[in-house]
C-alpha positions, 0 to 999 in steps of 0.5 A, a space after each residue: 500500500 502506498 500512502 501519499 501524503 504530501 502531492 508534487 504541489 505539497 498538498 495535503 491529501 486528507 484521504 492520505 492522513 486517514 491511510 497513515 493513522 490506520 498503517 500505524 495500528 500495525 507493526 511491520 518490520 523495516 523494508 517490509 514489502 508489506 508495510 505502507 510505503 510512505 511518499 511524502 512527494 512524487 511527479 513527473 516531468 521532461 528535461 533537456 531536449 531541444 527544439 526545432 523550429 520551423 522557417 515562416 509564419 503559422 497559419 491557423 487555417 492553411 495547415 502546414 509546418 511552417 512556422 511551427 515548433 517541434 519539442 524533443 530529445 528530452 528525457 522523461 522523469 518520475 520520481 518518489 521522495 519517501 518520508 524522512 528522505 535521506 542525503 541523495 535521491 538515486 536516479 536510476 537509468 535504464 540499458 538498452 532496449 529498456 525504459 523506467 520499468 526496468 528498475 519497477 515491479 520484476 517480471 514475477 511481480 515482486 518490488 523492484 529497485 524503485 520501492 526497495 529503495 524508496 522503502 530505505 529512505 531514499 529519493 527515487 527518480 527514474 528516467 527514460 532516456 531521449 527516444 525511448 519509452 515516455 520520451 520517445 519524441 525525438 528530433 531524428 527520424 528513425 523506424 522499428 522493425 519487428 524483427 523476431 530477437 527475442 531468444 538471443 536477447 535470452 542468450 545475450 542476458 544470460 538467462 541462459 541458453 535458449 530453450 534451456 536455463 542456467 541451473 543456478 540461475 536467479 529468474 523465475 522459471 514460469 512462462 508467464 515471468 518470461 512473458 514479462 521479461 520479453 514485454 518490457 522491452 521497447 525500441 528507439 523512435 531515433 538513431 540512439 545518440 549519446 550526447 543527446 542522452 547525456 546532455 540531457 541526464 545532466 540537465 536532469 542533475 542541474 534541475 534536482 541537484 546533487 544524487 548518485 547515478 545508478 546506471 545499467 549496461 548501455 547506460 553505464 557508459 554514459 554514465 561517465 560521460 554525465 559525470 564528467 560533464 555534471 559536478 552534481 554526481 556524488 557517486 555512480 553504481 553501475 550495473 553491468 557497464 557493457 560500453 564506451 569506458 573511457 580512458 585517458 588520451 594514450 592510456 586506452 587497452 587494445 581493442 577487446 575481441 570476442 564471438 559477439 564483436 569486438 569491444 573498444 575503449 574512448 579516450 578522453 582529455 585526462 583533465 576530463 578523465 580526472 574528474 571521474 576519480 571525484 567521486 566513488 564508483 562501484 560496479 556489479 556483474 553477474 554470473 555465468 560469464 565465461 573465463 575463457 573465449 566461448 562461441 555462444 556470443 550471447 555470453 563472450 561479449 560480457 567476458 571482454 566487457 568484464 576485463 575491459 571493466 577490471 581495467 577501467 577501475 585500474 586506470 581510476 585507481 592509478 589517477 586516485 580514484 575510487 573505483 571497484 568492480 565486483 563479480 558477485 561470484 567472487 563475493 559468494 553470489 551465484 545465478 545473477 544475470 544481466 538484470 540483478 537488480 531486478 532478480 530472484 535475489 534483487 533484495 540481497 543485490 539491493 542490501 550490497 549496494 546500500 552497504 556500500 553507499 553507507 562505506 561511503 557516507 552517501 546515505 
């Protein structure tokens, strides 16, 4: 149950007063999924973008583009602040082929990051990126074809291997989660451009102020782009990073190369570089990626994106950052795919990363 008390124009909603009372009569233990969620704000609103506006004069009657205005290349916002918020609100980004309810209910409908989060005291913003999902009016054209993919998407999230499941693997195993997992995924209305998507997620930062960025696969490397253009990223936690890593001008790996493609890394100007070794960065991979070269591309592509990662932090380290990569197997955690945070076990997932923004003094 979710009881608001306070509207994104701070008004008292006296059916919300009756909620609380009542909540109070029962004892719930903390992060309770049961318990009321207590939201003390929420709204929605778009950031970034640009405009474009077309030569002549607009006639009312005579009905054609001149003279008229296109809105888009924004990023879409919704967001929570519970009760008793605490120092930074998380603004979660989606990965690729993804929107905002990535980080919602799972595919087997349990709490995702957005209420584990919000029921830990912590402001929740969720975005949808410039041309996709509810901000999909872009200033590019673009076209979808529905190509049948979805068994390599399997494959490619380690899942498993199609038809089959990893033995260990934290998914549900039920037809009707696999339904969910397939559905949530939604195209681009445009060519996907990186600057576009970070300028508008810093502009995102400039209107709400300071928050840690919690970023997934695709959005992970823009992520670094954000923070090196944005001075309100206090921290990033990035979930399977799967592109552009950055490194400073002459200090870039070869190019990685694997059954799924080759994977190179970006250098930037060390001046901007540096500023990514401000602020503590942690990142996560799952399970079953495979040590050594395998012919399966769904699962080599993360063996090199996982080295590449390993290095990144290296590089951080070297210039005094604070940078970590954790391979949960490393740590004792079997079965994740490339969505842990929305796993069997994306409550235990959950708990490792408030730990560690507790280690950094970030809640």
């Amino acid at each position: 149950m979710i009881s608001i008390i306070r509207s994104y124009r701070s008004l008292t909603l006296v059916a919300s007063t009756v909620l609380v009372l009542s909540a109070c009569s029962t004892t719930y233990k903390t992060n309770d999924p049961a318990a009321p969620l207590m939201i003390a704000e929420q709204g929605s609103f778009a950031v970034g973008g640009t405009v474009i506006q077309k030569e002549g004069e607009f006639d009312p009657i005579k009905l054609t583009s001149a003279g008229q205005t296109l809105h888009g290349d924004h990023a879409y916002a919704f967001y929570q602040i519970p009760v008793n918020e605490r120092k930074y609100p998380l603004v979660m980004w989606h990965g690729f082929g993804q929107f905002s309810k990535t980080w919602e209910s799972t595919p087997d409908g349990r709490e995702g990051y957005q209420n584990i989060f919000l029921r830990k005291g912590y402001g929740v913003y969720l975005i949808d990126q410039p041309r996709r999902g509810n901000a999909a009016k872009g200033t590019q054209s673009g076209s979808y074809e529905p190509i049948p993919n979805e068994q390599m998407w399997f494959n490619t999230f380690r899942v498993g291997t199609w038809p089959d499941y990893f033995p260990n693997v934290q998914f549900p195993k039920d037809e009707a989660s696999l339904e969910q997992y397939f559905r949530q995924m939604v195209p681009d209305v445009g060519p996907i451009n990186i600057n576009v998507n970070a300028d508008a997620v810093e502009a995102l930062f400039t209107k709400i102020g300071d928050g840690i960025l919690v970023t997934h696969s695709h959005s992970g490397g823009m992520g670094w782009q954000v923070a090196m253009q944005s001075q309100h990223i206090k921290a990033i936690v990035s979930y399977e990073p799967g592109s552009n890593f950055v490194f400073p001008e002459g200090e870039a790996p070869a190019p990685k190369q694997s059954s799924s493609g080759s994977l190179s890394a970006v250098e930037v100007p060390l001046d901007d570089f540096n500023k990514l070794t401000q602020i503590p960065i942690v990142i996560y991979y799952g399970d079953n990626i495979p040590e050594k070269p395998s012919q399966l591309p769904g699962e080599d592509g993360w063996r090199i994106r996982l080295e590449m990662a390993y290095e990144w932090a290296d590089a951080i380290s070297r210039h005094g950052g604070d940078a970590t990569v954790i391979h949960l197997p490393q740590v004792g955690i079997y079965g994740n795919t490339h969505f842990p945070f929305s796993d069997l076990n994306n409550s235990e997932i959950a708990t490792l990363m408030s730990d560690w923004l507790h280690e950094k003094g970030l809640d």
